[in-house]
Biopython code that builds the backbone (N, CA, C, O; Angstrom):
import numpy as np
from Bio.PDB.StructureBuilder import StructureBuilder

atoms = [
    (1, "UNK", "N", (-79.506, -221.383, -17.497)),
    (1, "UNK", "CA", (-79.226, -221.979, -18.782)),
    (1, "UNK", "C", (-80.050, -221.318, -19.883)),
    (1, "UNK", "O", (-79.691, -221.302, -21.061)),
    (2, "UNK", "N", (-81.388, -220.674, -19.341)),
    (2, "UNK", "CA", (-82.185, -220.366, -20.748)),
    (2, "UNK", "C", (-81.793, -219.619, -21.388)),
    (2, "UNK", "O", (-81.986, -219.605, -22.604)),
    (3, "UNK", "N", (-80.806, -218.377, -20.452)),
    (3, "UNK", "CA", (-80.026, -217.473, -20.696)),
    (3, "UNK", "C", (-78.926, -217.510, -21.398)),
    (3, "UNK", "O", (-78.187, -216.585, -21.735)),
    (4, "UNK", "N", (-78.865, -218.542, -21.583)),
    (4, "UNK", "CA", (-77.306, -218.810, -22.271)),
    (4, "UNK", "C", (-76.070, -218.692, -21.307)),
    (4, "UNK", "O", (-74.887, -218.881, -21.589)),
    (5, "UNK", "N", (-76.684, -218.296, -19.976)),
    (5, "UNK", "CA", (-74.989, -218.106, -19.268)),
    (5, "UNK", "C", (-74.693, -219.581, -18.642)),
    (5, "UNK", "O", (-74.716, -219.826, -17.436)),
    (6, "UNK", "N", (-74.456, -220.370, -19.512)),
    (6, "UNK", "CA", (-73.707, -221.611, -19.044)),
    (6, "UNK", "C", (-72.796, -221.760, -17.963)),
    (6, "UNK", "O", (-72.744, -222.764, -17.252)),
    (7, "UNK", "N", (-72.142, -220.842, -17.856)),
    (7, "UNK", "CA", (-70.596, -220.518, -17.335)),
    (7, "UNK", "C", (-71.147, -221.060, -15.726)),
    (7, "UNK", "O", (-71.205, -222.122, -15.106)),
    (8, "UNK", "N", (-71.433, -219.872, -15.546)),
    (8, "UNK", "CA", (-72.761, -219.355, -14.277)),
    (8, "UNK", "C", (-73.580, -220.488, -13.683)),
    (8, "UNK", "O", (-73.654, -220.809, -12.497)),
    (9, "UNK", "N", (-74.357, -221.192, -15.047)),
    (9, "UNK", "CA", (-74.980, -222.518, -14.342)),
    (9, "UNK", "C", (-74.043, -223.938, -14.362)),
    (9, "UNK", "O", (-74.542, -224.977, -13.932)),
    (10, "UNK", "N", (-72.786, -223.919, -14.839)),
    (10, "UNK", "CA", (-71.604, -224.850, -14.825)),
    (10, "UNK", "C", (-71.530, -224.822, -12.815)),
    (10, "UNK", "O", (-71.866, -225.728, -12.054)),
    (11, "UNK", "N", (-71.074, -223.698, -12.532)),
    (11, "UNK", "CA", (-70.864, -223.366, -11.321)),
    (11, "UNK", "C", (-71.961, -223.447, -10.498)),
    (11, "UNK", "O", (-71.749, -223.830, -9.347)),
    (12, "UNK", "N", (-73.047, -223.183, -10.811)),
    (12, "UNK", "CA", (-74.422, -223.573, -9.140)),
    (12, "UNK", "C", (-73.964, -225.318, -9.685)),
    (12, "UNK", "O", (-73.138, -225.907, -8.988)),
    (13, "UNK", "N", (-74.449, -225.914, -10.714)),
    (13, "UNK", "CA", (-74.815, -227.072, -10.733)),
    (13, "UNK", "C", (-73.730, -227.921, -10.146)),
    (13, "UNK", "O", (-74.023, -228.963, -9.561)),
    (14, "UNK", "N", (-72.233, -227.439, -10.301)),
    (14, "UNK", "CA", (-70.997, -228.148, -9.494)),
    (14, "UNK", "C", (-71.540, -228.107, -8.058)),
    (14, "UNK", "O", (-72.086, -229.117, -7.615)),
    (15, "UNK", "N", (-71.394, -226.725, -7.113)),
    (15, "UNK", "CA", (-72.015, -226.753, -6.345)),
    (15, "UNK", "C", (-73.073, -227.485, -5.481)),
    (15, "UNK", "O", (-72.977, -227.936, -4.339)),
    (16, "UNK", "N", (-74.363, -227.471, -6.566)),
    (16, "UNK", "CA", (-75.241, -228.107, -5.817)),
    (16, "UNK", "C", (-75.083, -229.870, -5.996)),
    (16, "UNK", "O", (-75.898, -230.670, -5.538)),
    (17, "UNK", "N", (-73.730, -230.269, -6.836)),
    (17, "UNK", "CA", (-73.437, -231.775, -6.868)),
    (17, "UNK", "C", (-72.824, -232.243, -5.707)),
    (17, "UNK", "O", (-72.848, -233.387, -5.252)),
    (18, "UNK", "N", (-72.216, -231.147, -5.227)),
    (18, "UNK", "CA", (-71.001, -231.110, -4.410)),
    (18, "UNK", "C", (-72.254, -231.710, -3.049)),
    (18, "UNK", "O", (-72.039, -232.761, -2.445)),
    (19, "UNK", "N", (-73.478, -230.853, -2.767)),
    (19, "UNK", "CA", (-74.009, -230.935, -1.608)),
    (19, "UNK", "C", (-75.303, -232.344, -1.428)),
    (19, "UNK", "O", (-75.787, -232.828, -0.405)),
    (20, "UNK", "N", (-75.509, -232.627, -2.686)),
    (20, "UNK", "CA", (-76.744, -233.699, -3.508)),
    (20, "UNK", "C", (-76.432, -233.763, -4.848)),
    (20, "UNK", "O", (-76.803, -233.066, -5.792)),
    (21, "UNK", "N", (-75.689, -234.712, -4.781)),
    (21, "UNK", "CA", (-75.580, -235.387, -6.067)),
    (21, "UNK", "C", (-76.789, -236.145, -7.011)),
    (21, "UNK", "O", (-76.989, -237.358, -6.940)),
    (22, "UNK", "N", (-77.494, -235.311, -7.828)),
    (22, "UNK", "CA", (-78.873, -235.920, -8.284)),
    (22, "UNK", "C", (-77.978, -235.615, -9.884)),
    (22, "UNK", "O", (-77.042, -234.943, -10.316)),
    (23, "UNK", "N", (-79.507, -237.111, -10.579)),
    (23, "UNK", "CA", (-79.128, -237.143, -11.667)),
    (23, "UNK", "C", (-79.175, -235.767, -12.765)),
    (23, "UNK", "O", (-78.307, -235.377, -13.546)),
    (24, "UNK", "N", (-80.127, -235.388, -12.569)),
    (24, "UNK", "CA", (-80.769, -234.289, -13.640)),
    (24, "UNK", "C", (-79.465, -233.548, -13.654)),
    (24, "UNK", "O", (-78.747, -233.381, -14.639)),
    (25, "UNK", "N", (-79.201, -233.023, -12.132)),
    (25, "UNK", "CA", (-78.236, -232.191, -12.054)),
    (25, "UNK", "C", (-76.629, -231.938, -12.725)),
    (25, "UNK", "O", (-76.006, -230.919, -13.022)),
    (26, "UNK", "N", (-76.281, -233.587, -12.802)),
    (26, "UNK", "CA", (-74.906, -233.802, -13.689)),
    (26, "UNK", "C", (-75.126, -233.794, -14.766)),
    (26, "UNK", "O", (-74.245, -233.493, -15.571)),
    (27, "UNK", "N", (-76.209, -234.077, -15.101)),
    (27, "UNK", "CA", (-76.943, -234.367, -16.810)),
    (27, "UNK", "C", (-76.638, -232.809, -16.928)),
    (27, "UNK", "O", (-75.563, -232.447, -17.407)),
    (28, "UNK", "N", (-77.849, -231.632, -16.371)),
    (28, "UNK", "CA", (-77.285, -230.230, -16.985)),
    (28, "UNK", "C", (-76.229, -229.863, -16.650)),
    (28, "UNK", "O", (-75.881, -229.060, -17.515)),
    (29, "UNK", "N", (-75.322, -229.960, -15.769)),
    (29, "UNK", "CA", (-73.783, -229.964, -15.728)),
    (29, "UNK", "C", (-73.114, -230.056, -16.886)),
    (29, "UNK", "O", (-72.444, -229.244, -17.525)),
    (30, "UNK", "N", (-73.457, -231.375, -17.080)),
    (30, "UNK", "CA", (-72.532, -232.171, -18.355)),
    (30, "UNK", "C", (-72.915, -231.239, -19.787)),
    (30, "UNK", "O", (-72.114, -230.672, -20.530)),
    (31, "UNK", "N", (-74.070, -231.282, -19.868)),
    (31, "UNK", "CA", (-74.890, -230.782, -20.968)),
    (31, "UNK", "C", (-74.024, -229.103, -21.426)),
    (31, "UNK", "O", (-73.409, -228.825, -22.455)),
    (32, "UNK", "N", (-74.274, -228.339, -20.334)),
    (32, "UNK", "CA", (-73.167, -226.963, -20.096)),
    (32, "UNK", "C", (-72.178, -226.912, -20.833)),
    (32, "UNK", "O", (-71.645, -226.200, -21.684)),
    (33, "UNK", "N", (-71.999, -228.375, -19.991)),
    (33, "UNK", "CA", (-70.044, -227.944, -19.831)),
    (33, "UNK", "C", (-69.923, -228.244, -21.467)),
    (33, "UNK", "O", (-68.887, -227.766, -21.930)),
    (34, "UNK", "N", (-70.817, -228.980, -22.508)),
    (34, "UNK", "CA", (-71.016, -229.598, -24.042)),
    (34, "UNK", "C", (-70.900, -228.235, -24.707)),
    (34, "UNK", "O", (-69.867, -227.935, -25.305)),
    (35, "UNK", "N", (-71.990, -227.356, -24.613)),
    (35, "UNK", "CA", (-72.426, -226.229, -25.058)),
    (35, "UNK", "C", (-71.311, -225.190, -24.884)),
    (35, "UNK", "O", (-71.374, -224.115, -25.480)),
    (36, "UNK", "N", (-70.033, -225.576, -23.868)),
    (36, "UNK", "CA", (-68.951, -224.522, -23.974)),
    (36, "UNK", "C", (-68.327, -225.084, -24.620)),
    (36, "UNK", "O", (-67.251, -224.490, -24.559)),
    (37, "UNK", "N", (-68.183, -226.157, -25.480)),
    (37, "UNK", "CA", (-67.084, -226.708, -26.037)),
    (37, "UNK", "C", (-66.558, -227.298, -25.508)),
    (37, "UNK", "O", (-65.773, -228.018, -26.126)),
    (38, "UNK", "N", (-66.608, -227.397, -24.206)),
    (38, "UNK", "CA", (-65.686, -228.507, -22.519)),
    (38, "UNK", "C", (-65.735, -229.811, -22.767)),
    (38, "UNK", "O", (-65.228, -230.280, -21.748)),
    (39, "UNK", "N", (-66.106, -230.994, -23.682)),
    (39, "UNK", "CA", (-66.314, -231.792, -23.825)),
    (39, "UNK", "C", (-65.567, -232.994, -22.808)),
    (39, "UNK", "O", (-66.177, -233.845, -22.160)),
    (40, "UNK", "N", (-64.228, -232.821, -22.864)),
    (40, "UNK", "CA", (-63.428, -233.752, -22.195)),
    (40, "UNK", "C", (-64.303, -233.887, -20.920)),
    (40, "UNK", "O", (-64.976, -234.874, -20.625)),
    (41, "UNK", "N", (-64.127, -232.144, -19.850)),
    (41, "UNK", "CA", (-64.383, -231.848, -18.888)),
    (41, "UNK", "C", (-65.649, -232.284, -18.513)),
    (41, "UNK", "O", (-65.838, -232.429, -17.305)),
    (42, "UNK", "N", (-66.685, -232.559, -19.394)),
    (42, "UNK", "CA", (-68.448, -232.750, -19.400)),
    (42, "UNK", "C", (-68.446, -234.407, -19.010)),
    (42, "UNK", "O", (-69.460, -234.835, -18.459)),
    (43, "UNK", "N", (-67.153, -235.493, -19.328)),
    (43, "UNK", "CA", (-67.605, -236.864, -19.375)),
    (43, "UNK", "C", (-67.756, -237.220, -17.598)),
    (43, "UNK", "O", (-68.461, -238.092, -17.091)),
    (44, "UNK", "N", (-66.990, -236.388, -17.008)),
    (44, "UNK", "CA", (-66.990, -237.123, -15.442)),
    (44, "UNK", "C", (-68.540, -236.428, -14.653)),
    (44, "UNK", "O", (-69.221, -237.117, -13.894)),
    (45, "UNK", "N", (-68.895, -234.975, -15.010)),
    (45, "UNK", "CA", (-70.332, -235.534, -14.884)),
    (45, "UNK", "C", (-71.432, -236.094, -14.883)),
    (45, "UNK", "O", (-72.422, -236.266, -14.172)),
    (46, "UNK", "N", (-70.882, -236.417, -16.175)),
    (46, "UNK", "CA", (-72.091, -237.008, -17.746)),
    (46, "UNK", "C", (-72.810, -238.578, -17.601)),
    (46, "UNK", "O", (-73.885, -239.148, -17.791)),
    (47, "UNK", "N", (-70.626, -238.989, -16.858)),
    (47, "UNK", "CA", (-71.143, -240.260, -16.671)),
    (47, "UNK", "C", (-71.988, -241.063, -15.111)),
    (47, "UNK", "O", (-72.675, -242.037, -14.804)),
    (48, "UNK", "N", (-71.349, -239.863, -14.519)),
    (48, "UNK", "CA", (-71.828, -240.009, -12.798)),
    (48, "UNK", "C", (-73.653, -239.883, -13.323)),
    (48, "UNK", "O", (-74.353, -240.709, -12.737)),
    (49, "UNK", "N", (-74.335, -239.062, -14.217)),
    (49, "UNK", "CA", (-75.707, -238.652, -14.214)),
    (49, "UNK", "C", (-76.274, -240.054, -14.957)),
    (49, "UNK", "O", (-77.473, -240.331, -15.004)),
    (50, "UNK", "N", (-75.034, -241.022, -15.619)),
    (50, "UNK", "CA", (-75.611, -242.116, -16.394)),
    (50, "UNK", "C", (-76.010, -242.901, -15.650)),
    (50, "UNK", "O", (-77.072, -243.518, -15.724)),
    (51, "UNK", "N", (-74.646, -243.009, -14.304)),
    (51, "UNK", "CA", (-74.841, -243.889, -13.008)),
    (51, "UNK", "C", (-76.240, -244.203, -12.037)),
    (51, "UNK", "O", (-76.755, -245.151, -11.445)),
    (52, "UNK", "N", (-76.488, -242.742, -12.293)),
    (52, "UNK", "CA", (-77.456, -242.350, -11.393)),
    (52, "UNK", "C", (-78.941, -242.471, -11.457)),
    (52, "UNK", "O", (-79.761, -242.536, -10.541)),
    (53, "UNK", "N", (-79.146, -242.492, -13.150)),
    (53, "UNK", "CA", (-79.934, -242.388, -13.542)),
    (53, "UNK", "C", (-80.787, -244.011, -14.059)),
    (53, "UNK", "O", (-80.252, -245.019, -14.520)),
    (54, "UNK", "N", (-82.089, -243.785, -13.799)),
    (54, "UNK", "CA", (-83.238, -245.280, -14.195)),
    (54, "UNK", "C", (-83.128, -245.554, -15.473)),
    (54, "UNK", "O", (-83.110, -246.728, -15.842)),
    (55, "UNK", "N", (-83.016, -244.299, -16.540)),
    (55, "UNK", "CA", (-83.017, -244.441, -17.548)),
    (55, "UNK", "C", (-82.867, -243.474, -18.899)),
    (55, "UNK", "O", (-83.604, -242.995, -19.760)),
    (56, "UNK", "N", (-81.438, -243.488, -18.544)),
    (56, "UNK", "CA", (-80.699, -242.189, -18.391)),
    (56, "UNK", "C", (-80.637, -242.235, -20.360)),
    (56, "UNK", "O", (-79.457, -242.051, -20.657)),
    (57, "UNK", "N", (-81.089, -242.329, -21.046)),
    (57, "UNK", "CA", (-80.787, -242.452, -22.157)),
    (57, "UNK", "C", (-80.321, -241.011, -22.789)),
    (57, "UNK", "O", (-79.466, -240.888, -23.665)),
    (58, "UNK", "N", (-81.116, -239.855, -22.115)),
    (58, "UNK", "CA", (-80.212, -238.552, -22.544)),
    (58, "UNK", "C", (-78.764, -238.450, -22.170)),
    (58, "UNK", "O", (-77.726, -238.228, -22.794)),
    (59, "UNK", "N", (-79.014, -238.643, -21.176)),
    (59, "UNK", "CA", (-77.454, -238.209, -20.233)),
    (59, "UNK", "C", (-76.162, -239.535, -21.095)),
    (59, "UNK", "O", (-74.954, -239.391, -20.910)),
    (60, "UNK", "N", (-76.743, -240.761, -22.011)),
    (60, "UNK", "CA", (-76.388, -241.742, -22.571)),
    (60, "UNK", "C", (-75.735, -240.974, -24.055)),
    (60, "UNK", "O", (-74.721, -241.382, -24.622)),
    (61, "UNK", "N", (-76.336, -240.115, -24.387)),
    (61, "UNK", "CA", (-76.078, -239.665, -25.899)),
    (61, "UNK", "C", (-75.143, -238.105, -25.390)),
    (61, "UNK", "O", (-74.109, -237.812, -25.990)),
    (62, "UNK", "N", (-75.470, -237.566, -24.688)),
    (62, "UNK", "CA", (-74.587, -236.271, -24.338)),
    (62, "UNK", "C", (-72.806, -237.124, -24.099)),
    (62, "UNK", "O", (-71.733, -236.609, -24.413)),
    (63, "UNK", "N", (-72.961, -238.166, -23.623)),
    (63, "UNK", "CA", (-71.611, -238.881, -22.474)),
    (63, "UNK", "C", (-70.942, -239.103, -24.537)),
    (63, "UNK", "O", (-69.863, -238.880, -25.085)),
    (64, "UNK", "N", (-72.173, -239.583, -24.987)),
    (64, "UNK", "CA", (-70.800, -240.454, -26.368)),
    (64, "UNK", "C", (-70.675, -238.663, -27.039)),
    (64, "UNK", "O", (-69.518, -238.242, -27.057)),
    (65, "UNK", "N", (-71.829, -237.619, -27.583)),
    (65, "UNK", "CA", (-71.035, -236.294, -27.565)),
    (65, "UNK", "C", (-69.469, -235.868, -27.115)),
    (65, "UNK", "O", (-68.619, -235.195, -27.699)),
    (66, "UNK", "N", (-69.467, -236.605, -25.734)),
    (66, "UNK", "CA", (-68.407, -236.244, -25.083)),
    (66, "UNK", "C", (-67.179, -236.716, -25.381)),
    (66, "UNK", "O", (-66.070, -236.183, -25.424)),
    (67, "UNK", "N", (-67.699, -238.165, -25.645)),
    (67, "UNK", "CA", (-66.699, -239.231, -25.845)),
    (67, "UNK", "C", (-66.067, -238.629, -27.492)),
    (67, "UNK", "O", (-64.896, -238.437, -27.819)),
    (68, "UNK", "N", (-67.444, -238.424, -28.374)),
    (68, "UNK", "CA", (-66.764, -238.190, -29.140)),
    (68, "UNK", "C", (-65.965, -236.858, -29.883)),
    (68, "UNK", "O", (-65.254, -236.956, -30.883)),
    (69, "UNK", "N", (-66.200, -235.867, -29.297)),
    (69, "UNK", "CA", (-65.181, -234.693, -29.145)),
    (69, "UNK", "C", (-64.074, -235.087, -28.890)),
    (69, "UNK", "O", (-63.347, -234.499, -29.691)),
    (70, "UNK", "N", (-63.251, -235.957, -28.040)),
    (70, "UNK", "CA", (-62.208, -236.348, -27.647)),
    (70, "UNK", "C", (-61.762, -237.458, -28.342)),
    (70, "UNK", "O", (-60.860, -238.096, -27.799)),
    (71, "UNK", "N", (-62.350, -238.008, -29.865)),
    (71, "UNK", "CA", (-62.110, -239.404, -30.392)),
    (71, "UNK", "C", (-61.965, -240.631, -30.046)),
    (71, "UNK", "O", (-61.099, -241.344, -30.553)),
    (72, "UNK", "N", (-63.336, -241.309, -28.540)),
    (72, "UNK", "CA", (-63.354, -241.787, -28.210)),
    (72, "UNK", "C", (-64.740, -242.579, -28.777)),
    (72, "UNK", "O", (-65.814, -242.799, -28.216)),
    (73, "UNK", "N", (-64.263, -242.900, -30.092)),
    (73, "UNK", "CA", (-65.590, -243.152, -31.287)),
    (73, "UNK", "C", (-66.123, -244.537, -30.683)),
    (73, "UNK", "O", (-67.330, -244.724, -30.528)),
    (74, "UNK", "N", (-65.263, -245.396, -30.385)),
    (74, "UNK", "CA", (-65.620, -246.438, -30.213)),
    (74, "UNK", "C", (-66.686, -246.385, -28.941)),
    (74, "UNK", "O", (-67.900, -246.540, -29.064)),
    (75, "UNK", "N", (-66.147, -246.192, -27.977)),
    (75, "UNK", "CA", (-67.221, -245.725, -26.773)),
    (75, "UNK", "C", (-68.272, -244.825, -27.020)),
    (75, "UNK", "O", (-69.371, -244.978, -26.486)),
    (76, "UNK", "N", (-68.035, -243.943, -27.749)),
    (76, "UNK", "CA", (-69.052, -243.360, -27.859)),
    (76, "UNK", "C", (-70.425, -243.874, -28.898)),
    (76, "UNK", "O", (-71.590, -243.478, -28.928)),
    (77, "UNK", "N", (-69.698, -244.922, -29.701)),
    (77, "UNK", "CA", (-70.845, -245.564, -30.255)),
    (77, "UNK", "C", (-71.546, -246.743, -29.210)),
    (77, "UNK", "O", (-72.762, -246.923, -29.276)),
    (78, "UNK", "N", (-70.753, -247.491, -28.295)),
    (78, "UNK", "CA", (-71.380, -247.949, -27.402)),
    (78, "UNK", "C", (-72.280, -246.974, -26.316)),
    (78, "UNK", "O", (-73.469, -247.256, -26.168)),
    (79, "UNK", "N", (-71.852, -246.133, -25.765)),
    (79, "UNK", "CA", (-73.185, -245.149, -25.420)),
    (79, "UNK", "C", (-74.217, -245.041, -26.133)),
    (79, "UNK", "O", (-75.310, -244.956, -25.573)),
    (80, "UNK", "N", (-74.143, -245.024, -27.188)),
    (80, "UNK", "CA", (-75.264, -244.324, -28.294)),
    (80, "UNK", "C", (-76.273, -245.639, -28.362)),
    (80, "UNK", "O", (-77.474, -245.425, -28.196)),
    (81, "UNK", "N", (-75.815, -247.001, -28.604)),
    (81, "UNK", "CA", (-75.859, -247.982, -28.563)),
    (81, "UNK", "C", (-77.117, -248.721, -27.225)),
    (81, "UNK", "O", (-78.117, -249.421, -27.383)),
    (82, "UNK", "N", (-76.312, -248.031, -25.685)),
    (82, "UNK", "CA", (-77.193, -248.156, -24.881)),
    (82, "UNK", "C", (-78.246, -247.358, -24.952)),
    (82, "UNK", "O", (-79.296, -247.869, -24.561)),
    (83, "UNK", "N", (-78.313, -245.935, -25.442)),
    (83, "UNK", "CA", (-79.577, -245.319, -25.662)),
    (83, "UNK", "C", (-80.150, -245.437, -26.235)),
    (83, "UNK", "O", (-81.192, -244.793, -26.117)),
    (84, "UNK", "N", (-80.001, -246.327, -27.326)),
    (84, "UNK", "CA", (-80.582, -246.964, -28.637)),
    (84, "UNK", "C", (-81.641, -248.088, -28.160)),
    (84, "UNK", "O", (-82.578, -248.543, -28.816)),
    (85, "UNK", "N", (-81.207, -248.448, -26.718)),
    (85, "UNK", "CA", (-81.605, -249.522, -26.771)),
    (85, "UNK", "C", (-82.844, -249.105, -25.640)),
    (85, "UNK", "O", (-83.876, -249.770, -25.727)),
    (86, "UNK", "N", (-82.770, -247.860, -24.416)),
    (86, "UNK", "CA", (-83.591, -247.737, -23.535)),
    (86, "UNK", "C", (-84.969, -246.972, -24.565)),
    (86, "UNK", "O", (-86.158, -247.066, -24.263)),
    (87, "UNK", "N", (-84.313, -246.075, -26.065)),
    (87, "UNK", "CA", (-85.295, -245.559, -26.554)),
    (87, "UNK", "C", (-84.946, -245.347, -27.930)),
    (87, "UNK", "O", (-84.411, -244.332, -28.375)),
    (88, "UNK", "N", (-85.345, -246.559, -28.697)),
    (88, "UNK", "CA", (-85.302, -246.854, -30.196)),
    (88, "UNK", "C", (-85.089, -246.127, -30.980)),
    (88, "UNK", "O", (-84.137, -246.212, -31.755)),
    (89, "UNK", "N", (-86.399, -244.737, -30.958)),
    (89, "UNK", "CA", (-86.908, -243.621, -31.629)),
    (89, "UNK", "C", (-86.001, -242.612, -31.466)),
    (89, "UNK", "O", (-86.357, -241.494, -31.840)),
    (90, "UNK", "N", (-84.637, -242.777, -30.876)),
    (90, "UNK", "CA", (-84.268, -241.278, -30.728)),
    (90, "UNK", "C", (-83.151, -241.118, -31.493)),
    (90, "UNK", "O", (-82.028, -241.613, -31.592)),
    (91, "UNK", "N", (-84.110, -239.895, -32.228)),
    (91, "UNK", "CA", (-83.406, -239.852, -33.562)),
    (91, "UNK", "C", (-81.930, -238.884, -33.475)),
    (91, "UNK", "O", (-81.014, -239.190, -34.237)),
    (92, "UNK", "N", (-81.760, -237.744, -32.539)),
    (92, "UNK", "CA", (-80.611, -237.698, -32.635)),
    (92, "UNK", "C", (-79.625, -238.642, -32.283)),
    (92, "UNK", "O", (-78.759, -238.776, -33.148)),
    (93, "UNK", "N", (-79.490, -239.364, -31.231)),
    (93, "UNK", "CA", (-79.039, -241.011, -31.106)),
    (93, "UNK", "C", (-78.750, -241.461, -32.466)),
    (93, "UNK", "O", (-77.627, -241.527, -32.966)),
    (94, "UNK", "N", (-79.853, -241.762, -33.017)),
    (94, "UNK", "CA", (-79.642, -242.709, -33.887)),
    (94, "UNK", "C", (-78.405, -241.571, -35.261)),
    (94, "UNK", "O", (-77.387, -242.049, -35.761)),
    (95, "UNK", "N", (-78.774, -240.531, -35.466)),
    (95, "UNK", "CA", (-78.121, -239.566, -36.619)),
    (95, "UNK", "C", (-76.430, -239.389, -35.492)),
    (95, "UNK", "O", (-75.476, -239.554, -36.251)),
    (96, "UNK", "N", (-76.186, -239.253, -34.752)),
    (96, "UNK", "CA", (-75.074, -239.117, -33.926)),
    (96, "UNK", "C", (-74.243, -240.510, -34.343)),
    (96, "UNK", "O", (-73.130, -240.234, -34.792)),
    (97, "UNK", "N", (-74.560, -242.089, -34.292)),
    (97, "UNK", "CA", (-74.486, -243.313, -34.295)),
    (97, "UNK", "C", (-73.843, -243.310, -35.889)),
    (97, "UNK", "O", (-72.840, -243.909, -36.278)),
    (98, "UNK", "N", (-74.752, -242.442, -36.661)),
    (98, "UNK", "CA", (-74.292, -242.855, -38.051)),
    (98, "UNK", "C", (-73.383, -241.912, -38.564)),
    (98, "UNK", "O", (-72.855, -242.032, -39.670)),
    (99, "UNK", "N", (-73.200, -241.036, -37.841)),
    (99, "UNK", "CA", (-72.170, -240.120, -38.270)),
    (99, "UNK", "C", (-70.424, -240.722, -37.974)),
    (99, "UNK", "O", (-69.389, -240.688, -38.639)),
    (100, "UNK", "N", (-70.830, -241.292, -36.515)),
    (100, "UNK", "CA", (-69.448, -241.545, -35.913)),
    (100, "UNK", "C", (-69.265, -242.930, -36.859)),
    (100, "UNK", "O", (-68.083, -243.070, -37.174)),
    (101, "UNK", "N", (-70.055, -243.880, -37.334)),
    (101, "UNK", "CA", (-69.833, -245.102, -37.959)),
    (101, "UNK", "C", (-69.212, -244.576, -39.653)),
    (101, "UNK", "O", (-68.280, -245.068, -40.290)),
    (102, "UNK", "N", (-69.768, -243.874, -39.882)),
    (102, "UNK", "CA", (-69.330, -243.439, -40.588)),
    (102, "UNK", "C", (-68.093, -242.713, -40.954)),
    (102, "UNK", "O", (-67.682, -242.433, -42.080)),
    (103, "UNK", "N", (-67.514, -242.430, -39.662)),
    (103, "UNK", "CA", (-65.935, -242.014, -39.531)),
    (103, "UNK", "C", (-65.071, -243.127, -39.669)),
    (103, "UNK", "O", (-63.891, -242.779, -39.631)),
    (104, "UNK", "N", (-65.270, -244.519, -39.837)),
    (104, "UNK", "CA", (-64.727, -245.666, -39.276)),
    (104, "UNK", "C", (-63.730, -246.235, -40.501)),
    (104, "UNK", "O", (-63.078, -247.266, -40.338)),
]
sb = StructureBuilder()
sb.init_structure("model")
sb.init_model(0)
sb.init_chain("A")
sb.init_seg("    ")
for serial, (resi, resn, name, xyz) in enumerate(atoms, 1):
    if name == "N":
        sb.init_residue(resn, " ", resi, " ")
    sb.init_atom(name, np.array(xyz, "f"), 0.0, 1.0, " ", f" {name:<3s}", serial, name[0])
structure = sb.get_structure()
């Protein structure tokens, strides 16, 4: 990923979901698949890493990203919403939240 070859780490990280499904792992999955523009494609990781996760509040704001590439504003302000709530301070959260409310 530091590399920028997303593509490349789209594919180990499928892979290594395929064999251990860990959170981090769908989180940079999802995250990838964001950074190619894949958005739709990023929510069925995104949300498995939300599942997975204690306190997943990143993997919470990437999923409404996702949601909201695909104009799924409403959900995606409820994501934003739950990350709002595991971590107050997070300000892209919170600037993401007011953008999409602001579409309304």
């Amino acid at each position: 990923m530091e590399h920028g070859e997303f593509e490349k780490a789209v594919k180990f990280f499928e892979e290594s979901s395929k064999l251990d499904p860990r959170f981090k792992t769908l989180e940079l999955q999802g995250e990838c698949l964001m950074k190619l523009g894949k958005g739709k494609q990023a929510i069925i990781p995104l949300a498995a890493a939300v599942g997975l996760g204690t306190r997943p509040f990143r993997a919470l704001f990437l999923l409404a990203q996702a949601l909201h590439t695909i104009g799924a504003n409403d959900s995606a302000i409820g994501k934003l919403d739950m990350a709002l709530e595991l971590q107050p301070d997070y300000k892209a959260a919170q600037d993401l939240r007011a953008t999409i409310a602001g579409l309304k």
